[in-house]
TILUMZA-920423 format. One record per residue (C-alpha): x negated, y, z; residue in three letters. Coordinates in pm, whole numbers, plus 50000, padded with zeros to 5 digits. Example, Ala and Ser with C-alpha at 12.3 -4.5 7.8 and 13.67 -1.06 7.14 Angstrom:
2
487704955050780ALA
486334989450714SER
This chain:
565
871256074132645UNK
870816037732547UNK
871456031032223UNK
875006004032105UNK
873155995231823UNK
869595995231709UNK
867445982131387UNK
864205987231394UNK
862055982631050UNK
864305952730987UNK
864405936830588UNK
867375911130537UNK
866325884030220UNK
869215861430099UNK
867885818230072UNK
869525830129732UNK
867675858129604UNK
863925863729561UNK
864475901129637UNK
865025914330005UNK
868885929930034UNK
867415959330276UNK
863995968630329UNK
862775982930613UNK
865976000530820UNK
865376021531096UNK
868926027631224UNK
870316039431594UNK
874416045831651UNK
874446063132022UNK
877706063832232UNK
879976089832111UNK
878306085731718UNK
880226081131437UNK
878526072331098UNK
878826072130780UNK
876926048130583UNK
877126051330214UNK
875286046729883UNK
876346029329535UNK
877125993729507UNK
874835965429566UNK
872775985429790UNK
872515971830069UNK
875775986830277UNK
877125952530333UNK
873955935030427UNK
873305968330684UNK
876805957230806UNK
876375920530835UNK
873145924031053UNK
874865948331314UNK
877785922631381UNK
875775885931338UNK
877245876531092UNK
873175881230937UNK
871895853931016UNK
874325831331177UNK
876885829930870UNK
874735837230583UNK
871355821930503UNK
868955845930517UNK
865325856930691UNK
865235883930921UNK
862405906131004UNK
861925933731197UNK
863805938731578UNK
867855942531597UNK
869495950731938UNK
873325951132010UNK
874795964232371UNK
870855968332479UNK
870115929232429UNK
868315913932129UNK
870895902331839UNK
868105869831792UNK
869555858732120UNK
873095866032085UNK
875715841331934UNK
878625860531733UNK
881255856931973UNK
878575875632243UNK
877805904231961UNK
882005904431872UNK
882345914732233UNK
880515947832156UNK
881075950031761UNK
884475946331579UNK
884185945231237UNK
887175949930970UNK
885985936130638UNK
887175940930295UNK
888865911430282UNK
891465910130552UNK
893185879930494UNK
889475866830637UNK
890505875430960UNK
894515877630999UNK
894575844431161UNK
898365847631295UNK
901775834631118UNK
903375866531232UNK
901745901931302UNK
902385905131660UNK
900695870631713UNK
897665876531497UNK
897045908231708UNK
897625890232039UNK
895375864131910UNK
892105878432063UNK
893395887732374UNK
894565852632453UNK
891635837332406UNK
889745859532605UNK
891885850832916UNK
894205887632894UNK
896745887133119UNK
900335881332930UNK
901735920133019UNK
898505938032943UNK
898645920732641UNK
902245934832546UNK
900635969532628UNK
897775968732436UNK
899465956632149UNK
902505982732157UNK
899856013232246UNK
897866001931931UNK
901045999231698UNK
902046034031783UNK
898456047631746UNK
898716035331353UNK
902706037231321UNK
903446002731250UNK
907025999931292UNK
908815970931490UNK
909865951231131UNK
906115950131049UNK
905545934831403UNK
907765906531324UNK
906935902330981UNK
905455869930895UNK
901725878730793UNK
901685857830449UNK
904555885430341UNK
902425912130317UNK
900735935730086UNK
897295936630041UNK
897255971530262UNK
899575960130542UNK
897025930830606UNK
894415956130614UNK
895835978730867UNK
896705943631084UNK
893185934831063UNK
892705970331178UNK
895065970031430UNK
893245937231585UNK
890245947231634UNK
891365981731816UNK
893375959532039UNK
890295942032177UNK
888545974432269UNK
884655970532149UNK
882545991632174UNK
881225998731833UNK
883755995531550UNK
882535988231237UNK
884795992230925UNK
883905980830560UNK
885336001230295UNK
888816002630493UNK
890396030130224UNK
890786002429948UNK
893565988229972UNK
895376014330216UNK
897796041530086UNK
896576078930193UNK
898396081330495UNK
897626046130628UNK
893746053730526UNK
894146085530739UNK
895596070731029UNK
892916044531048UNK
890296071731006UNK
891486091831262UNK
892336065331555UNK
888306052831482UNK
887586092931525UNK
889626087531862UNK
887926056231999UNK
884236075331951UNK
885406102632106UNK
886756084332386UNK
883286072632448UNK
883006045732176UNK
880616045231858UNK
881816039631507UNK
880356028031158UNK
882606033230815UNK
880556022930512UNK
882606038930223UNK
882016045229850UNK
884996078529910UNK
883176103130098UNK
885796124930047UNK
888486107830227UNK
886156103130558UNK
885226140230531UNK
888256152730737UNK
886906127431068UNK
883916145531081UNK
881186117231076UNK
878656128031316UNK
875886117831051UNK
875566105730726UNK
873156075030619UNK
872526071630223UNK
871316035130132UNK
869716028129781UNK
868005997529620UNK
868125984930031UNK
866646014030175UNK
868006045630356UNK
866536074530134UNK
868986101030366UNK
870116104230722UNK
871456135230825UNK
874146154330860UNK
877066162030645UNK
876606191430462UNK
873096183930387UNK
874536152630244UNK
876846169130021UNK
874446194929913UNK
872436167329766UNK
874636138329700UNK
874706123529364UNK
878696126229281UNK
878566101728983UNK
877706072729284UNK
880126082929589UNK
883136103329572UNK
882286142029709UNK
884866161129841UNK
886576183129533UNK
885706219829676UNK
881996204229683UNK
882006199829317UNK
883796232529258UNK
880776245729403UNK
878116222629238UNK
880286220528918UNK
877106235128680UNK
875436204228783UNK
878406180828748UNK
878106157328439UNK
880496154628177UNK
883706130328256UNK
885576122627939UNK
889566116727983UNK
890296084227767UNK
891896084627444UNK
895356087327417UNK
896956061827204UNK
900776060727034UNK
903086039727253UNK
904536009527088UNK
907345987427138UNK
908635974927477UNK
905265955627674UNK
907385944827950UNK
910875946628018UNK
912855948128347UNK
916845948928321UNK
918415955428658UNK
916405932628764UNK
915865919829191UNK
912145909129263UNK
910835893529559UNK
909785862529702UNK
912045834329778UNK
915445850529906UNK
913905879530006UNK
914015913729768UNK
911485938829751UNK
912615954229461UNK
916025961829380UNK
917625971729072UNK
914615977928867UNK
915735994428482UNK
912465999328255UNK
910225994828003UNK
906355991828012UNK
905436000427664UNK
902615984827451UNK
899726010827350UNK
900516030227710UNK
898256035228043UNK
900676032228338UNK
899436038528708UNK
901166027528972UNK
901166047829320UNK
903376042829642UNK
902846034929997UNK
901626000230172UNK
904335974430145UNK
906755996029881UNK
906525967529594UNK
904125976429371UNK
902485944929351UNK
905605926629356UNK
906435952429033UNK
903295939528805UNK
903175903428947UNK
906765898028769UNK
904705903528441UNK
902895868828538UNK
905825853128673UNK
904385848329011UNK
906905863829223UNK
911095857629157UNK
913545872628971UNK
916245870729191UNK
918705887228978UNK
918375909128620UNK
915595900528386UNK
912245904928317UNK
910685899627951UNK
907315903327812UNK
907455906627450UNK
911105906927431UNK
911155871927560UNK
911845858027938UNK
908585856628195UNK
910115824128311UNK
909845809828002UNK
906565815127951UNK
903735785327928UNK
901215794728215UNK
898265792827972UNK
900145811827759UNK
901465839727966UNK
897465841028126UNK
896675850027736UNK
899095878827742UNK
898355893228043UNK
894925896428250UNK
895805903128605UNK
892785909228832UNK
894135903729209UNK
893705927429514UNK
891685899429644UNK
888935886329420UNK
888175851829564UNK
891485835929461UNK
889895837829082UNK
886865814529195UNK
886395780929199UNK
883125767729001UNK
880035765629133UNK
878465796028900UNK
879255826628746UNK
878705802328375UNK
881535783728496UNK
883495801628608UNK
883505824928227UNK
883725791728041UNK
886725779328233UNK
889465801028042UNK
888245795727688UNK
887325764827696UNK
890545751727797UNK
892095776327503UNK
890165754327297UNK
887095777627179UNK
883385763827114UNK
880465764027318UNK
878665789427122UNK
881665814827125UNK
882355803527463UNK
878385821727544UNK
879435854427312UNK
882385860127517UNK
881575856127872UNK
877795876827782UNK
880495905327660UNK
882815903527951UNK
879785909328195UNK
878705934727967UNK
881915953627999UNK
882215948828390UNK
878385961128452UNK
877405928428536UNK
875005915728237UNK
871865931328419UNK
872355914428720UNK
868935893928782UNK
870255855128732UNK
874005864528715UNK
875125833328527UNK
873135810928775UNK
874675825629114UNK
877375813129279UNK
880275836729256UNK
880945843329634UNK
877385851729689UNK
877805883529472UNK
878835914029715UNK
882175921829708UNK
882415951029441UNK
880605928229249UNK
883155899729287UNK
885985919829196UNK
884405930528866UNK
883485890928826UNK
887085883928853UNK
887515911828574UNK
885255897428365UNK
887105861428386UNK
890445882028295UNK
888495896028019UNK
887285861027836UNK
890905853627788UNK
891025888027537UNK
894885892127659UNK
896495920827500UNK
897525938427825UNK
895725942828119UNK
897345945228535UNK
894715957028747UNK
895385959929108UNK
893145985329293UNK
890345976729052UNK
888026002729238UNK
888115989829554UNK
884405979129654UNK
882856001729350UNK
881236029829336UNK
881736057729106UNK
879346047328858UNK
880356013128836UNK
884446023328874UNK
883676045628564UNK
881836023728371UNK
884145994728370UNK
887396019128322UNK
885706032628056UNK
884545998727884UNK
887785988027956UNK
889406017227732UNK
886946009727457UNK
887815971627444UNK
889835972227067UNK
891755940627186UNK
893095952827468UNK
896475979527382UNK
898055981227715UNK
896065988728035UNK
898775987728386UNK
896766001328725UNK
898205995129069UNK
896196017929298UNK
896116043629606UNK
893226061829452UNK
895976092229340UNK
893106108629159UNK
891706081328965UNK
895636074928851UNK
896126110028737UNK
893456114528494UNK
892986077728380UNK
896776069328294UNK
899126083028042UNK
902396078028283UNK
903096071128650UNK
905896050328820UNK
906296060029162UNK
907256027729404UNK
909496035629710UNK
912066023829937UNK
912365991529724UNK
913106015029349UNK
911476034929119UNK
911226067629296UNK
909586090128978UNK
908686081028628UNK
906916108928435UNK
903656118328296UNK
901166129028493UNK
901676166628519UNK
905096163228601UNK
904476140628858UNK
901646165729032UNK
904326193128978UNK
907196174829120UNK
906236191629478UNK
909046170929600UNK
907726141429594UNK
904236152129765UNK
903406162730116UNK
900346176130299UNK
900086158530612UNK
899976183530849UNK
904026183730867UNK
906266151030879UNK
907616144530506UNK
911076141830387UNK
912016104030280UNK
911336116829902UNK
907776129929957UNK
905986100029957UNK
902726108829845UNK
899846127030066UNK
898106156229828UNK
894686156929764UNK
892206181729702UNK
892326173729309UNK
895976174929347UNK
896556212229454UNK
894036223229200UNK
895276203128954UNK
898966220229010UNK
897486255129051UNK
895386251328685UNK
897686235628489UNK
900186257928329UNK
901406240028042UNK
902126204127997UNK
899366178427922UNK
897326154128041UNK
895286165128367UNK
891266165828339UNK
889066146328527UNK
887756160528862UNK
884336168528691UNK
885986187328418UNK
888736203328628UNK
885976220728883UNK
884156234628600UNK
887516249528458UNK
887996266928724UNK
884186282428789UNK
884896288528377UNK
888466298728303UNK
888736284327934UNK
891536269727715UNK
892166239627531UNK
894886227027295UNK
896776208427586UNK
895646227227885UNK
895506258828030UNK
892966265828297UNK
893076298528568UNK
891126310428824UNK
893036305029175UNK
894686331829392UNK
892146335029715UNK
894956315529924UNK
894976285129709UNK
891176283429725UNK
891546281930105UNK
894116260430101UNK
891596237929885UNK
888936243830124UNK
């Protein structure tokens, strides 16, 4: 069988960089082949992606060695609209390729200007909106209106529509809520079996898992060092750089290292402030009748499906969406009246999309921008931008301050735009699916530094990563149906069964979160209130039945260990 895609002994070397981005990939994805490709960041995944669909080196300057071949015919020869006709690629950044003003034109888009007759197109378009579930609203919607995940699953959504035949998706759980990620995962699964071939590059191994990748490729420092199948991979899989499936590191939990939970601090006085209040854009509410208070000294997650507001929730903290009725505050005074320097020094938000932070020319620039318009000298100005990259992972990076900041891989953006958040040394902190891009190293190492940073009180995550929110926060809002569907710590929002369902049976309208793994263990261990372990911590527990002052662990009943399994 002739291979969709092959690299043979290729190495990919940025005009930027003096050091090749991968070194010497042999790769092959047959017919009928789907594969994971995987590894921590900066390793190459991207670049590995970039040479399969063109965009190496007809978008991004860079020498190419070695021999690639797409569809049977050398790639040197192609042009990127010849290798898009056998490779669609869905990026991290969606709103890259969403080129439509409404949904049901973007996904028509490609169609059109391939010549598609007008009723075919209709078909295709409604066959691929049931295969994902996208309702007949979200066809209509206006694509600017939405959420960081709904664009994702539109990008999605156009590239099944044109039918290649090697899909190519680049870390597509991001910004996707659990069932959405699922749904995307398993029409890919569909398309390979249907004859098709399939690439996911993915930091969460654990989410792909249940699509059954037909092999597993392991990229580090640019070159594959594993390519196999899965349970070799997860025998030997370092779980502090991807994310392993939790009954994996039940069973590898002697080797697991330590994960600690961060500090839990007093909760102040009311951070920000929302009294009945109706947010949205324009004339149109997303939130309705929104009653709380975000305290100071608290870690808040934020979890909910695509499109349910919880964006819109934390952007009213930086007055960038309207109050259309109620009121917001932050520090007991009005968002709205609020200097935008000022409010910036308040509160760091770091966007689902890092490139709207950028505009200098380097990474120097860019971290002198914010305090040097606050007024601070040149040689503070250096102290505080070398300690934001310090805290984001950054400072090792070979010539950091010298690159240009969309150069840097995406991960590595996103903890750039951190860093420029960072030099402003605001008191609270909105981070919107900070992980997305990073591996678990990196993820841990900037949460952590983040925790540690004695300026910082207040620290508010938006994210889909349930797991992460669980362990890392101190309280949980739950965003649905345009209100606050649960407020509670974290235990009593795993142990509000309610609000959670399994996915193998359509949920009521209140259970609008998808358990995990972590989740049904978490529930089954923890027998008294308190804050729930990390995943590390919490698989040892229960190989080791022990008891702290806030937590009692158990070993599981034999059906709750197959349920886990």
């Amino acid at each position: 069988m002739s291979a969709l895609i092959a690299l043979d002994d290729v190495t990919v070397t940025y005009a930027a960089s003096s050091r090749p981005a991968i070194s010497g990939v042999d790769l092959r994805v047959e017919p009928g082949e789907l594969v994971l490709v995987t590894g921590p960041s900066g390793c190459g995944k991207s670049t590995l992606m970039r040479v399969v669909n063109g965009l190496v080196p007809h978008a991004y300057g860079a020498e190419v060695t070695g021999t690639v071949t797409v569809g049977g015919a050398p790639a040197a020869g192609l042009s990127i609209r010849r290798i898009s006709e056998t490779v669609g690629t869905l990026l991290q950044d969606p709103a890259k390729q969403v080129v439509g003003h409404s949904v049901l034109a973007d996904l028509a888009f490609g169609l059109e200007n391939r010549g598609v007759d007008p009723a075919e197109i209709r078909g295709r378009v409604r066959q691929v909106a049931e295969t994902l579930g996208i309702p007949d609203e979200l066809l209509s919607a206006a694509t600017h209106e939405l959420s960081g995940g709904q664009l994702q699953l539109v990008a999605f959504a156009g590239i099944l529509v044109l039918r290649p035949s090697v899909i190519v998706v680049d870390e597509p759980l991001a910004n996707l809520d659990p069932d959405a990620a699922f749904g995307v995962l398993r029409a890919l699964r569909d398309h390979v079996d249907n004859g098709g071939a399939g690439l996911v590059i993915e930091h969460r191994v654990d989410e792909v898992v249940p699509i059954a990748p037909d092999r597993v490729v392991y990229l580090e420092r640019g070159r594959i060092t594993y390519s196999g199948d899965l349970p070799g991979f997860l025998r030997t899989a370092d779980p502090d750089a991807v994310r392993l499936p939790f009954d994996t590191l039940v069973a590898r939990a002697e080797s697991l290292t330590e994960q600690q939970p961060p500090a839990v601090h007093a909760a102040g006085g009311s951070r920000l402030r929302y009294r009945g209040a109706r947010l949205g854009y324009r004339t149109v509410p997303i939130l309705r009748e929104v009653t709380t208070d975000l305290l100071a000294g608290q870690r808040i997650a934020i979890l909910g499906r695509n499109g349910a507001g919880k964006s819109t929730l934390l952007r009213a903290a930086v007055g960038l969406v309207d109050v259309l009725a109620g009121a917001v505050e932050l520090d007991e005074r009005p968002v709205a009246d609020y200097p935008a320097a000022e409010i910036a020094a308040l509160s760091g938000y770091l966007f689902q999309n890092p490139a709207q932070a950028f505009f200098a020319a380097t990474v120097a620039d860019e971290l002198a921008f914010g305090p040097r318009n606050l007024g601070v000298g040149a040689d503070e100005i250096e102290e505080i931008a070398t300690a934001a990259l310090t805290a984001v992972g950054l400072a090792d990076e070979p010539g950091i301050m010298d690159r240009a900041p969309r150069t840097l891989s995406f991960g590595q953006q996103r903890r750039l735009a951190l860093a420029l958040a960072l030099t402003l040394r605001p008191r609270t902190l909105i981070l919107d699916e900070p992980t997305a891009g990073q591996d678990q190293r990196s993820s841990a190492h900037f949460l952590d530094a983040i925790a540690a940073l004695p300026g910082i009180d207040s620290v508010y995550l938006i994210t889909h990563d349930i797991d992460l929110a669980l362990w890392r926060s101190d309280r949980v809002l739950v965003v649905a149906d345009g209100v606050i569907r649960a407020d509670g710590t974290p235990y009593d929002i795993v142990h509000d069964e309610s609000l959670w369902h399994s996915g193998t049976t359509c949920p009521d309208d209140r259970a609008v979160l998808r358990e995990t793994e972590f989740v049904v263990a978490a529930r089954a261990a923890t027998t008294t209130p308190g804050p729930i372990p990390p995943p590390h911590e919490l698989a040892r527990g229960l190989t080791r039945p022990q008891q702290t002052d806030t937590l009692t662990y158990r070993p599981l009943p034999e059906s709750e260990v197959e349920q886990i399994r």
